[in-house]
Short mmCIF file of the C-alpha atoms (twelve columns), coordinates in Angstrom:
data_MODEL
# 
_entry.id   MODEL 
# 
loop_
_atom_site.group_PDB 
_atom_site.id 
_atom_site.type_symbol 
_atom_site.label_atom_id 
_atom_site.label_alt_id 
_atom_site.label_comp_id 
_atom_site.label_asym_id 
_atom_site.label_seq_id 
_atom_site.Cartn_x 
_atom_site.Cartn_y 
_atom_site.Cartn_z 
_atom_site.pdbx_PDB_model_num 
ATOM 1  C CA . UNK A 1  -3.673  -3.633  -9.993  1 
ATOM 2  C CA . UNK A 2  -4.419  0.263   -10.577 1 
ATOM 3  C CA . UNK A 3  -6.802  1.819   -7.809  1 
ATOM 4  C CA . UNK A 4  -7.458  0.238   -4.421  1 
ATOM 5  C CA . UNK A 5  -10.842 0.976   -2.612  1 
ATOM 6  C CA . UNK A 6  -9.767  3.112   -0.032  1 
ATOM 7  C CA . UNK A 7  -12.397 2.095   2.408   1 
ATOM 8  C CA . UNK A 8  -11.133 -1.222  3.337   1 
ATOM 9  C CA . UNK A 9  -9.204  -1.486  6.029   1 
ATOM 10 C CA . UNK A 10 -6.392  -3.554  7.948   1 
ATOM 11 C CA . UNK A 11 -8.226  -7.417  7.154   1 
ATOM 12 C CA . UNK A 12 -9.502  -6.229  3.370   1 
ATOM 13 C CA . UNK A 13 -6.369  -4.812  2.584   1 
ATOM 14 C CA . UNK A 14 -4.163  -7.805  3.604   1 
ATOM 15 C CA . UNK A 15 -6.927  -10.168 1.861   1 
ATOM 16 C CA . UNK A 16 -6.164  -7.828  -1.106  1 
ATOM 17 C CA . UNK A 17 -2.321  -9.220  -1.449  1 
ATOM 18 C CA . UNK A 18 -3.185  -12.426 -0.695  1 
ATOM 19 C CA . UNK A 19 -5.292  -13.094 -3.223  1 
ATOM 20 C CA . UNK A 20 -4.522  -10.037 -5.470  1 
ATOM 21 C CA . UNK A 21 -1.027  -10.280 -5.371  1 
ATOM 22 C CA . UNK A 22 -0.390  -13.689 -4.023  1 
ATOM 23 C CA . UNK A 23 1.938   -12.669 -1.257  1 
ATOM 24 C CA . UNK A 24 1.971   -13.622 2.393   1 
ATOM 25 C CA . UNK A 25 0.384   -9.965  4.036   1 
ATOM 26 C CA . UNK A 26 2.096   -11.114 7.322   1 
ATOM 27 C CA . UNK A 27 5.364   -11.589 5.913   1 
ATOM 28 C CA . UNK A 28 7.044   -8.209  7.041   1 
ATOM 29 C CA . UNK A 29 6.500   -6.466  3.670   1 
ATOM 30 C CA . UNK A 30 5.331   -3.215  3.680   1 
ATOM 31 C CA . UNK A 31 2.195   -2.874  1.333   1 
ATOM 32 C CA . UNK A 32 1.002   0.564   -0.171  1 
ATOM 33 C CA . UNK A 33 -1.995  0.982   -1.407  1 
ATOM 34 C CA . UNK A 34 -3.270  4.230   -3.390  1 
ATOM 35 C CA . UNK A 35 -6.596  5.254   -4.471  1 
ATOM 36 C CA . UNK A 36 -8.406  6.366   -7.432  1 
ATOM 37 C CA . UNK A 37 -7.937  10.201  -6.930  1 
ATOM 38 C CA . UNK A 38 -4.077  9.495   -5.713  1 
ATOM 39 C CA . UNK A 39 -4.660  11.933  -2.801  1 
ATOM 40 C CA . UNK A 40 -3.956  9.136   -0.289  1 
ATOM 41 C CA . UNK A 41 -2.260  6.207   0.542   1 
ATOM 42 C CA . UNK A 42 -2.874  3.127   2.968   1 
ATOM 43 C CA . UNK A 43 0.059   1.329   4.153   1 
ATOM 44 C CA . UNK A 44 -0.190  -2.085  5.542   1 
ATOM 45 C CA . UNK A 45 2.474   -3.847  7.778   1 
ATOM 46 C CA . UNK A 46 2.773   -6.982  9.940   1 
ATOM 47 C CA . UNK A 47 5.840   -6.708  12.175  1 
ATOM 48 C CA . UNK A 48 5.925   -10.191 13.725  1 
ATOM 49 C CA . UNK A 49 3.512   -9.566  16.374  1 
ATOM 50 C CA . UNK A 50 0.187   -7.660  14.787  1 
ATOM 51 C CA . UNK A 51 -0.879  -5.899  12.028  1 
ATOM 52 C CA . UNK A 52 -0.192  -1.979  11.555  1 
ATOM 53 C CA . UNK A 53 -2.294  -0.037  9.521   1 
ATOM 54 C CA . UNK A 54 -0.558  3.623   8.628   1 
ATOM 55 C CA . UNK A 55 -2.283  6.376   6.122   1 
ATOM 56 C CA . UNK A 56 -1.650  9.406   5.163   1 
ATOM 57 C CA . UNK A 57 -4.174  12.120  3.025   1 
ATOM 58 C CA . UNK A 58 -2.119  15.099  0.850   1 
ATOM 59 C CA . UNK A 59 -4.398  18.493  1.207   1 
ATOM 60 C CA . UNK A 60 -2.814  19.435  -1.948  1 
ATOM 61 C CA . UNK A 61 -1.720  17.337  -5.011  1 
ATOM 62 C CA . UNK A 62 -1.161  13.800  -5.489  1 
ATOM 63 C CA . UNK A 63 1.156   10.966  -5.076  1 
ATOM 64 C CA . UNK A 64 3.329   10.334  -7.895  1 
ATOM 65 C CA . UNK A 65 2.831   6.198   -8.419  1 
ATOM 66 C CA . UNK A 66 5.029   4.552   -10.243 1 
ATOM 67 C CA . UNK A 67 4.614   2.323   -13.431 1 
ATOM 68 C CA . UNK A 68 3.603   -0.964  -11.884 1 
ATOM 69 C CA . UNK A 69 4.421   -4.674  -13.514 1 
ATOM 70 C CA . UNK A 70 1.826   -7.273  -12.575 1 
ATOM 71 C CA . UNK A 71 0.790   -5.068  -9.955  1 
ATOM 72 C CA . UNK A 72 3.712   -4.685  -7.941  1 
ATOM 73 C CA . UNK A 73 6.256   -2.301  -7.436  1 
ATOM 74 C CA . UNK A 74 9.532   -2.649  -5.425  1 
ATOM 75 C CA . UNK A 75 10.913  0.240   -3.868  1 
ATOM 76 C CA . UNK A 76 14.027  0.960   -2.276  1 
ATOM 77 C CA . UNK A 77 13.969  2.615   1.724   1 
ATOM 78 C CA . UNK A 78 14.693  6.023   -0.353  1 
ATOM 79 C CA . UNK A 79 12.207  6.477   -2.460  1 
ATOM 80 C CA . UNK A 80 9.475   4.962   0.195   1 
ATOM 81 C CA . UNK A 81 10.735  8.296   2.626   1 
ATOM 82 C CA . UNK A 82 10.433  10.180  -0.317  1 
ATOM 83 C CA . UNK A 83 6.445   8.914   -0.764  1 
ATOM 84 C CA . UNK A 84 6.046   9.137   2.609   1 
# 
């Protein structure tokens, strides 16, 4: 899906893989989100009971983002600690 608009928050984000990605936002995936200049990243999460919205800005260089295919990209628990 390349770059998200960073300035949506918690209900544009989770509208974003519903109709983006056509996935259920309240599911218990986590869903990152990175913008244009790849300096942050917006992390979206629904653990049952309400929606968490986590994000985190690098002072100096970028996230590395992986190729994605049809927009989404599975990661396993390391590499999200390593992104995180």
């Amino acid at each position: 899906m390349g770059h998200t608009d960073m300035r949506k928050g918690m209900q544009g984000l989770a509208l974003q893989v519903q109709q983006g990605l056509k996935r259920d936002p309240h599911g218990g995936d986590l869903f990152v989100f990175r913008g244009r200049t790849g300096s942050l990243i917006k992390i979206i999460w629904h653990d049952g009971i309400g929606m968490s919205l986590y994000s985190k800005r690098l002072e100096k260089g970028r996230f590395v983002w992986p190729s994605a295919k049809d927009g989404i990209v599975s990661l396993t628990n390391a590499q999200l600690s390593c992104l995180l």
